[in-house]
Each structure stands twice: as structure tokens, then as C-alpha cells.
N, C-alpha and C positions, 0 to 999 in steps of 0.2 A: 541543486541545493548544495550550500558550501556549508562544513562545522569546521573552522580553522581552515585547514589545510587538505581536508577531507574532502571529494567531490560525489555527492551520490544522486544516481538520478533517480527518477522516480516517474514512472509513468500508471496512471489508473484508468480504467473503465467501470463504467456503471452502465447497463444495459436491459431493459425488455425483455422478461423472459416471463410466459404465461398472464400470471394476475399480478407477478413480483417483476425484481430484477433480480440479478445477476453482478457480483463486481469482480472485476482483477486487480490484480497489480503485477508490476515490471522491475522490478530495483537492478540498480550495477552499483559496483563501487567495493570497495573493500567488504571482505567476507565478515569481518569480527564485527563489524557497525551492523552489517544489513542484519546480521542473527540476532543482536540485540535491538534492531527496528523493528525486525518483523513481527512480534507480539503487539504492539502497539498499533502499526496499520493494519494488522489485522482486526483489533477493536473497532479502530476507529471506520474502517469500511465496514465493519457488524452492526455497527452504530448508523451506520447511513443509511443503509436496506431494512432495518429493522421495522415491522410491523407496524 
């Protein structure tokens, strides 16, 4: 993923676990982006497991 000039990667899993699953995630890329991403993917992966 590119914003301008900024390169962030971003890698997820969703995975099987019991009667649910389970998600990760992977981010690289400049530290001040990902801390200001990672609220959001973290919704947004709460969002996809959810109930």
C-alpha cells in the first residue's frame, strides 16, 4: 500500500480456532503511520470476527 510517498505493508490472517477464529496482523513501514493505523485495523479485523 502506497499514501504519497509512504510504503506500508500490511499482511492479515484470519484463522480457525475452536467454534470462532482468530485474526493477526503484520504492518512495516514508518512508525508515526502504523500507530495512527493501528486503531482502525484493529476495528476493522473486530469487525470481521465478530459474532
Amino acid at each position: 500500500m502506497h499514501l504519497g510517498r509512504i510504503r506500508i505493508r500490511l499482511h492479515h490472517d484470519v484463522r480457525p480456532q475452536g467454534r470462532g477464529t482468530t485474526t493477526s496482523l503484520t504492518m512495516d513501514g514508518p512508525q508515526l503511520v502504523l500507530v495512527a493505523y493501528a486503531p482502525l485495523a484493529r476495528l476493522a479485523l473486530h469487525r470481521l470476527v465478530q459474532p
